[in-house]
C-alpha angles and dihedrals in degrees: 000000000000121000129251140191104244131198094242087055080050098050096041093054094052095040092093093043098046097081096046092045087050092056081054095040083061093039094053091031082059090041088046091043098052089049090057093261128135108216092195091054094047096050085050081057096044083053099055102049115107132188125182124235127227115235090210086063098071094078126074102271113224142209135242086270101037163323143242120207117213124228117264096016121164105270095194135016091269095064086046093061084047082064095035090064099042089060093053089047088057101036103023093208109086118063094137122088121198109211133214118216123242097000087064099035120156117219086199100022088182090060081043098055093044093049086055098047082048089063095047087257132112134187113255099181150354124228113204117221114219089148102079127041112241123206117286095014107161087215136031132242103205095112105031139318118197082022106035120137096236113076082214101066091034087061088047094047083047091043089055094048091047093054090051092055094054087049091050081050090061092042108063091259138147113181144037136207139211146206133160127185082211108149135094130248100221136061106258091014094111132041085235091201101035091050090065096040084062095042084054098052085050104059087044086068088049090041090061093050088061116110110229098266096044121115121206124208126200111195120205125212121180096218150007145078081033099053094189111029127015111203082213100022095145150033090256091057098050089044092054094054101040079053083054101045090051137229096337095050119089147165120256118198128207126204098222094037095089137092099259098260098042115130096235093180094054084054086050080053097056107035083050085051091050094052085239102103102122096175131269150267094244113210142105144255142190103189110007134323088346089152083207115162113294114256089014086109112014114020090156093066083042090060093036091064094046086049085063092044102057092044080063092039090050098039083062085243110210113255084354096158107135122184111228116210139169120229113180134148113215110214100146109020139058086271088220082066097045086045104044084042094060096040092064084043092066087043084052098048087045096052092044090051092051081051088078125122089218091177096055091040096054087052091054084050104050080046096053090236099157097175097047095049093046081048092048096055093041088056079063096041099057105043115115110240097171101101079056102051084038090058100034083052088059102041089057097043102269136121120279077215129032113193089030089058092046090044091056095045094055092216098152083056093048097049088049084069090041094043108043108185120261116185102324118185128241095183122130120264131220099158100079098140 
């Protein structure tokens, strides 16, 4: 019998802290009141919140030069969605599962989605893989794939994506994702136009394939693996093409696929603005596309885009329904922590930006009063919303403390003996999407 996180492990573990995290529920509850802010209303948002989890994300991430498996890691995508579910018992925020295709394929995707709803999980979307070659592959993609060169390889790349899409279908799904490593590494290399022409048409064939209330989401990177030109290397490129596909097709923005100063939450802004923003790849980076835990480096810029979300979400934008997903790579932690842990630091960043005084903000702002308005959004920043996400996480079943909670059950002990390990890789790894 497998084992499995229960309620009554969950309550146990939070009996000796709930006392303590009610006396800072009322304390924050007085400081929150006397600011204008409802708590109540702040912990039923809390509640509500949902983010979606990668299940590529349940396996130990690597680097170029290797990789290091953990103990006890998900051998198939089964024993992912057992993970899967253990981090939405300790967090509650997090049911959907976002799939990778074909590392995560099903072999019976109608036993697979049972097994999920079981669970309490569903799956919210598919992401097609034309970066890497997978075995057996008729044609290669080392030099392109939805914009190769070669009509060939481009109906095999449509035809993928295609596929992915009829599995979601099956599934419970209703969006797909994609993201290419189409580029070139050498000036001249690449007829820079004419690449994204081809990528264009292609996504015309994979567009007609979406059922009507499908979304697609096209996700943009700046490098690598194309090292001097990227087919979809920006936000206005995505944006372009998601114009030129029509009213399913949107932009999807992650966090680490920027050049280091960009002003991520001015491209949020605009892509809101343009009615193309389709939801994001949440993590975080130092140096280029890291996929570190969000919030673990900048949780400031993190704020600072769900700042802009909740202005849209407030204003009642029109058609403003954007998809939230994580998108992390483990190298150095369990990756259920990493992954439980990031999940609470989007709920964070969400309830802080709902902490703005907007009206007082907009006013800073029509005054030009730059110091007052920066002033204005760090009050929200730095107030502490733990004992919130905390309380919102036990009145819906979940652990006070997450780690804490996954630590005491000894479930990763428990899974080594489960999961014992067949034939793990410890090659390097260059495809994290």
């Amino acid at each position: 019998m497998s084992f499995r996180l229960t309620d009554a492990l969950i309550a146990e573990a939070n009996a000796p802290s709930a006392e303590a995290l009610a006396d800072d529920y009322d304390h924050l509850g007085n400081q929150l009141a006397r600011r204008g802010a409802d708590i109540e209303a702040l912990t039923r948002h809390a509640m509500a919140f949902r983010v979606a989890v990668p299940s590529w994300g349940f396996t130990t991430g690597g680097t170029r030069f290797a990789r290091y498996p953990g103990p006890g890691e998900p051998r198939n995508v089964y024993e992912k969605i057992e993970d899967c579910e253990t981090v939405n018992r300790l967090v509650r925020v997090t049911p959907g599962v976002s799939l990778h295709i074909p590392w995560d394929t099903p072999d019976r995707p109608a036993e697979l989605r049972a097994s999920a709803e079981s669970r309490g999980l569903f799956f919210d979307s598919t992401n097609s893989n034309t970066f890497q070659d997978q075995p057996g592959q008729r044609l290669s993609y080392k030099f392109g794939s939805l914009s190769h060169t070669d009509p060939a390889v481009r109906r095999q790349a449509i035809d993928h994506n295609v596929e992915c899409i009829a599995l979601g279908r099956q599934l419970g799904a209703k969006a797909h994702t994609v993201w290419i490593g189409d580029g070139s590494n050498f000036p001249g290399q690449s007829h820079l136009r004419g690449a994204l022409d081809r990528y264009i048409a292609s996504l015309r064939d994979v567009c007609a394939a979406l059922p009507a209330d499908w979304r697609l989401f096209i996700e943009h990177k700046l490098y690598e693996p194309a090292f001097y030109s990227t087919v979809i290397g920006d936000w206005g490129t995505s944006y372009h093409c998601a114009r030129e596909l029509g009213p399913q097709a949107f932009a999807l923005v992650d966090l680490g696929h920027h050049a280091p100063t960009v002003n991520i939450e001015q491209i949020v802004a605009r892509l809101i603005q343009f009615g193309k923003l389709g939801g994001f790849h949440f993590n975080d980076s130092k140096y280029g596309d890291d996929d570190l835990d969000a919030g673990s480096i900048n949780p400031f810029q993190l704020f600072l885009v769900f700042n802009e979300l909740v202005d849209a979400q407030l204003e009642g934008v029109r058609a403003f329904a954007p998809a939230y997903m994580l998108d992390q790579s483990h190298n150095v932690t369990d990756p259920i922590e990493s992954i439980a842990t990031s999940a609470g630091e989007l709920v964070r960043a969400y309830l802080q930006a709902l902490l703005v005084d907007r009206e007082a903000l907009h006013a800073y702002q029509e005054r030009n009063d730059a110091l007052m308005a920066l002033l204005t959004l760090k009050q929200a920043f730095t107030t502490d919303v733990s004992p919130i996400l905390a309380t919102a996480r036990a009145r819906s079943g979940g652990a006070i403390d997450p780690v804490a909670t996954f630590r005491l059950s000894e479930y990763r002990a428990k899974k080594v003996q489960e999961r014992p390990a067949e034939n793990q890789s410890t090659a390097g790894m260059i495809g994290i999407v």
